[in-house]
C-alpha positions in Angstrom: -23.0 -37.3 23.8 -24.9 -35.1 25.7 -21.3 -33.2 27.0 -20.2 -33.0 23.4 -23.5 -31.5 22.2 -23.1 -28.7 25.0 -19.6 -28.5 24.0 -20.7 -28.0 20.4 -23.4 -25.4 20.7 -20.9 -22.9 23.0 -18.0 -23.6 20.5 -20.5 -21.9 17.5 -22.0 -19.4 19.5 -18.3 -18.4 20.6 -17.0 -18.4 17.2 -19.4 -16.4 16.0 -18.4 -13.9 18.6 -14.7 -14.5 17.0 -16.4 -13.7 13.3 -17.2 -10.6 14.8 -13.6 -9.8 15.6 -12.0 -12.1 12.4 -14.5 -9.5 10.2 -12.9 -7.0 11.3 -9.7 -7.6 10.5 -10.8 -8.5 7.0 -12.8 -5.6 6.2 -9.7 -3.3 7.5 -7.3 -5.8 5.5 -9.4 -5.2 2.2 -9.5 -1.4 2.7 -6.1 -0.4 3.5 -4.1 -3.7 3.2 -2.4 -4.1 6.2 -3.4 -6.3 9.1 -4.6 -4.4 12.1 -2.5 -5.3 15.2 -4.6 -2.5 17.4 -7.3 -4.6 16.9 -7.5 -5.6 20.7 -7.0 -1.8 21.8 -10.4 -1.6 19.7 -12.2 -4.3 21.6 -11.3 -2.8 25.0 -12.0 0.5 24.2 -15.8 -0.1 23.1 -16.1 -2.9 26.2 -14.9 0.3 28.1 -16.8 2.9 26.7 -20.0 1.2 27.2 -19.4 0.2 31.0 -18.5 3.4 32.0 -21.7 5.3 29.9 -24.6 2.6 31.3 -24.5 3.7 35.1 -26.2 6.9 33.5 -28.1 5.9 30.1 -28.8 2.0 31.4 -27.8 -1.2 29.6 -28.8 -0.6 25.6 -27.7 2.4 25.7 -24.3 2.2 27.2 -24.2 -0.5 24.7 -24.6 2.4 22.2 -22.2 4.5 23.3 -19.6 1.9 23.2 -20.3 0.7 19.5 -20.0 4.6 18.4 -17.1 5.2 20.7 -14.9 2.4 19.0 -16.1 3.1 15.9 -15.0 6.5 16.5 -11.7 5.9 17.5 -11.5 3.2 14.7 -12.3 6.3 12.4 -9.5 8.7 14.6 -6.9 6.1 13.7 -7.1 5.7 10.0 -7.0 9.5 9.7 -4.1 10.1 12.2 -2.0 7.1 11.4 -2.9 5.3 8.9 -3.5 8.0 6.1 -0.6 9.6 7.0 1.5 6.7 6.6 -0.5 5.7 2.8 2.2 4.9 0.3 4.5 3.2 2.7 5.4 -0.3 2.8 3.1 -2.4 4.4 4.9 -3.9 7.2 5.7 -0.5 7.6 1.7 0.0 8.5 1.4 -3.0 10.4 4.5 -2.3 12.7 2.3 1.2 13.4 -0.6 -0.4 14.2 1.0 -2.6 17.3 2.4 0.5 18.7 -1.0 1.8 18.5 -2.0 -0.6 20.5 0.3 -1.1 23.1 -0.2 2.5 23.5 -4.1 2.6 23.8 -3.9 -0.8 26.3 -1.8 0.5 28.4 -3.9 3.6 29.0 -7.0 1.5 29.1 -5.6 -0.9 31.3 -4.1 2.3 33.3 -7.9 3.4 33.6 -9.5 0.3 34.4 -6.9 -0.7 37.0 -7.8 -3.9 39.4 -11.5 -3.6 38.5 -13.8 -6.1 36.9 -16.8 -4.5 35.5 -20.3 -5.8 35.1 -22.3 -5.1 32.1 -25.7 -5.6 33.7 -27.2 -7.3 30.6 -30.5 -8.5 30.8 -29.7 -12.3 30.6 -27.8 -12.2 34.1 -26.7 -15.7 34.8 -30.1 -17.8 33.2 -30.1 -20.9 32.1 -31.2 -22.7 28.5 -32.5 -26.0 28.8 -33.1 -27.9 26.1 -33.6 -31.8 26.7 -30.6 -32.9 28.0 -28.6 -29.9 27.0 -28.5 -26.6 29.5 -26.5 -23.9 28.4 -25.9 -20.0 29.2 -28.8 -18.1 27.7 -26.2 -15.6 26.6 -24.6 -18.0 24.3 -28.0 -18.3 22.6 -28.1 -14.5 22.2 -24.8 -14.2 21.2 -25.3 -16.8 18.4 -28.3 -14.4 17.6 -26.5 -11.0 17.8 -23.5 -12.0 15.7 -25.4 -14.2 12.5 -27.9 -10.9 12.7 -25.0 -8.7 12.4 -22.7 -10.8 9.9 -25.8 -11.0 7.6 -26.9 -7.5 7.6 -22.8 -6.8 6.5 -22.9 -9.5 4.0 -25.9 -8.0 2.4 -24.4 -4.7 2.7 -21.2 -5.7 1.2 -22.9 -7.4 -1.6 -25.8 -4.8 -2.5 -25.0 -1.3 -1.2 -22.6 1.7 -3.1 -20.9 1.1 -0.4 -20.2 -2.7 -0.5 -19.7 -1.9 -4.1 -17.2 0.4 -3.3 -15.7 -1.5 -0.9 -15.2 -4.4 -3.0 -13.9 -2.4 -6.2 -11.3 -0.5 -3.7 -10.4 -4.4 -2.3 -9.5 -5.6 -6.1 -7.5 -2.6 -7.7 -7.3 0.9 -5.7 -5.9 2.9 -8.2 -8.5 1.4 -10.8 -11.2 2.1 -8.3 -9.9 6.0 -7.7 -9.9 6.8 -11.2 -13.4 5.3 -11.8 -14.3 8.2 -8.6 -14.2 5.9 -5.3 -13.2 7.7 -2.6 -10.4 5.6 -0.6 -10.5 7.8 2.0 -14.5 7.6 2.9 -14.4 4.0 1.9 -11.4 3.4 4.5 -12.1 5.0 7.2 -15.9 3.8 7.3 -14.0 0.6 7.3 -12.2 0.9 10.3 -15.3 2.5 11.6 -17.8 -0.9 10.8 -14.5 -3.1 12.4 -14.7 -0.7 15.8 -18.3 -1.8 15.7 -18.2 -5.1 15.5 -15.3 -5.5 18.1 -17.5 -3.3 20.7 -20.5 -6.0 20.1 -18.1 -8.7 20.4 -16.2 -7.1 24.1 -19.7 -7.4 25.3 -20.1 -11.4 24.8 -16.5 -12.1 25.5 -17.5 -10.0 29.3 -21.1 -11.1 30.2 -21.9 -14.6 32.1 -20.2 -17.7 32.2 -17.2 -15.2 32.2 -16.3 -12.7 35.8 -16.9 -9.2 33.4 -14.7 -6.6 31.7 -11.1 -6.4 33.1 -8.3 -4.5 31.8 -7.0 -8.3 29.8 -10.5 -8.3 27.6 -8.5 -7.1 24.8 -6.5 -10.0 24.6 -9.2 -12.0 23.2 -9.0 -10.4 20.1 -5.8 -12.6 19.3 -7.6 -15.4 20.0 -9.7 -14.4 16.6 -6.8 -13.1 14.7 -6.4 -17.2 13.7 -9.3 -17.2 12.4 -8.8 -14.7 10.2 -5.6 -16.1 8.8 -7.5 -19.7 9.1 -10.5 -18.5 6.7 -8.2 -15.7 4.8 -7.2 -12.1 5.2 -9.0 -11.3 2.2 -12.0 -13.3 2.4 -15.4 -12.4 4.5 -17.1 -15.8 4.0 -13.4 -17.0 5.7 -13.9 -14.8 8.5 -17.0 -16.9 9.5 -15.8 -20.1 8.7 -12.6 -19.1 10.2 -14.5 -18.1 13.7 -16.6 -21.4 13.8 -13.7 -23.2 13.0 -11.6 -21.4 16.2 -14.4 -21.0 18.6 -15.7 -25.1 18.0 -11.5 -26.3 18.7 -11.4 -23.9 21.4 -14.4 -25.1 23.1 -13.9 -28.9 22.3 -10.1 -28.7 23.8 -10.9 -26.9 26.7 -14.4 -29.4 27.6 -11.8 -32.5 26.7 -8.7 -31.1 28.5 -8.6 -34.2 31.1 -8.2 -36.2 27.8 -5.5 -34.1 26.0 -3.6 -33.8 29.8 -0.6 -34.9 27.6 -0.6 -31.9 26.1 -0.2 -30.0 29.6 -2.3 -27.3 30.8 -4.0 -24.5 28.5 -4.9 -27.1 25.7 -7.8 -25.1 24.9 -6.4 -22.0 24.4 -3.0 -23.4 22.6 -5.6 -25.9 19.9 -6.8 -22.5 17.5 -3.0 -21.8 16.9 -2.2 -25.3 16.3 -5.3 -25.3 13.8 -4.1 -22.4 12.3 -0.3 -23.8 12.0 -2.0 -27.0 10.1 -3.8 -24.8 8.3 -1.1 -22.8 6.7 1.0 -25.5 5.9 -1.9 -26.6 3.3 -2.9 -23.8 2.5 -0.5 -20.7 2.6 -2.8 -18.2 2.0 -6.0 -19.4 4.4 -9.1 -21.7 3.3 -11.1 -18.9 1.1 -7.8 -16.7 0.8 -6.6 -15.5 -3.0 -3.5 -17.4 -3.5 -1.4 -14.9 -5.1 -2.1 -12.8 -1.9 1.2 -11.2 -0.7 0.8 -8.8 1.4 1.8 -8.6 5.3 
């Protein structure tokens, strides 16, 4: 029991690291309708940005640096690609955005090289212990960070002009342009909130248990791109449910690999697809998805 417990409490804390990512995907989805295949290229390029800036402004505020830097290039790319590609079809768009990121890994990975970098975060290697239970006291604050950060967005979302915005833009665009949204502002802040989040998410996906940022970081953003289709492209509330959902089968799988050894090696990483593959085949367009939705 006391194994599964452990097992348990990582699995939330590391999907809400993958609701970090999963919003992303949403948020850009709902702006611009396409799914955002440079995702990863976005997670590595904050993780970056904030390794590199700390050796001269510390810790918080290379952390800083890298949240604006993705955000920044999040904001570069919907005015140099996706903007100028508005109107087309949107496989068209989606087919852009995965040679977007093939091209921005392979500089970041030409950058980074061999090298495994260490955040330096205040949490180092300590230890939780909580009756039986001992876990990584950064899976506590990463629990912390990302229900902190997927509130204030909720609330945002829900109560702001620009939530409002947002969500008029998500349900008819050209209804939403003529009532005076501005598609442009609304979608690149988008992409600019989705750099964001992936930045805060490259730094728990790179701190203790795990060796630091390498130049295959990245890569975990395809680990949260099922829960995004699990919860629904279209859908925030899925986003979370989607990343709990991902991070708990992940975590379970790779604690009870010895048990699923039938299943060969990498179980754990393998079980979120297979979820996502079940899921699909009930429901078509995710668990909180719009069934009607269409769009690739």
């Amino acid at each position: 029991m006391t194994t599964f417990l452990e097992l348990l409490l990582v699995g939330v804390s590391l999907g809400s690291v993958y609701a970090l990512i999963a919003l992303g995907f949403v948020i850009i989805f709902k702006s611009t309708e396409v799914v955002n295949f440079a995702h990863a290229s976005l997670l590595l390029a904050g993780g970056y940005f904030a390794v590199v800036a700390q050796d001269t402004v510390g810790f918080w505020g290379g952390l800083l640096v890298g949240i604006a830097g993705a955000a920044a290039l999040g904001v570069a790319l919907e005015y140099l690609v996706i903007r100028r590609y508005r109107g087309h079809d949107h496989s068209v768009l989606a087919i852009v955005t995965i040679g977007v990121d093939i091209f921005l890994l392979t500089e970041l990975a030409r950058r980074i090289g061999p090298r495994i970098f260490s955040y330096g975060d205040p949490w180092g290697n300590q230890m939780v212990t909580i009756g039986s239970l001992t876990v990584p006291q950064t899976r506590f604050a990463a629990l912390v960070t990302a229900a902190a950060l997927i509130g204030l967005f909720l609330l945002a979302f829900r109560y702001t002009s620009w939530g409002v915005a947002m969500r008029a833009a998500a349900e008819n665009r050209e209804t939403a342009a003529l009532m005076g949204v501005r598609l442009g502002v609304v979608s690149a802040s988008a992409w600019a909130v989705a750099g964001a989040l992936a930045a805060v998410a490259a730094l728990f996906l790179s701190i203790f248990p795990t060796a630091g940022l390498d130049r295959d970081t990245g890569e975990v953003a395809l680990k949260a791109f099922p829960a995004a289709i699990i919860g629904g492209l279209d859908s925030t509330t899925g986003a979370l449910v989607g990343g709990l959902i991902v991070g708990i089968t992940e975590a379970m799988a790779t604690g009870y690999s010895s048990e699923l050894s039938f299943m060969g090696n990498g179980v754990g990483e393998m079980a979120p697809y297979l979820v996502m593959i079940l899921v699909l085949l009930a429901r078509p367009a995710g668990l909180f998805g719009t069934r009607e939705l269409s769009r690739v």
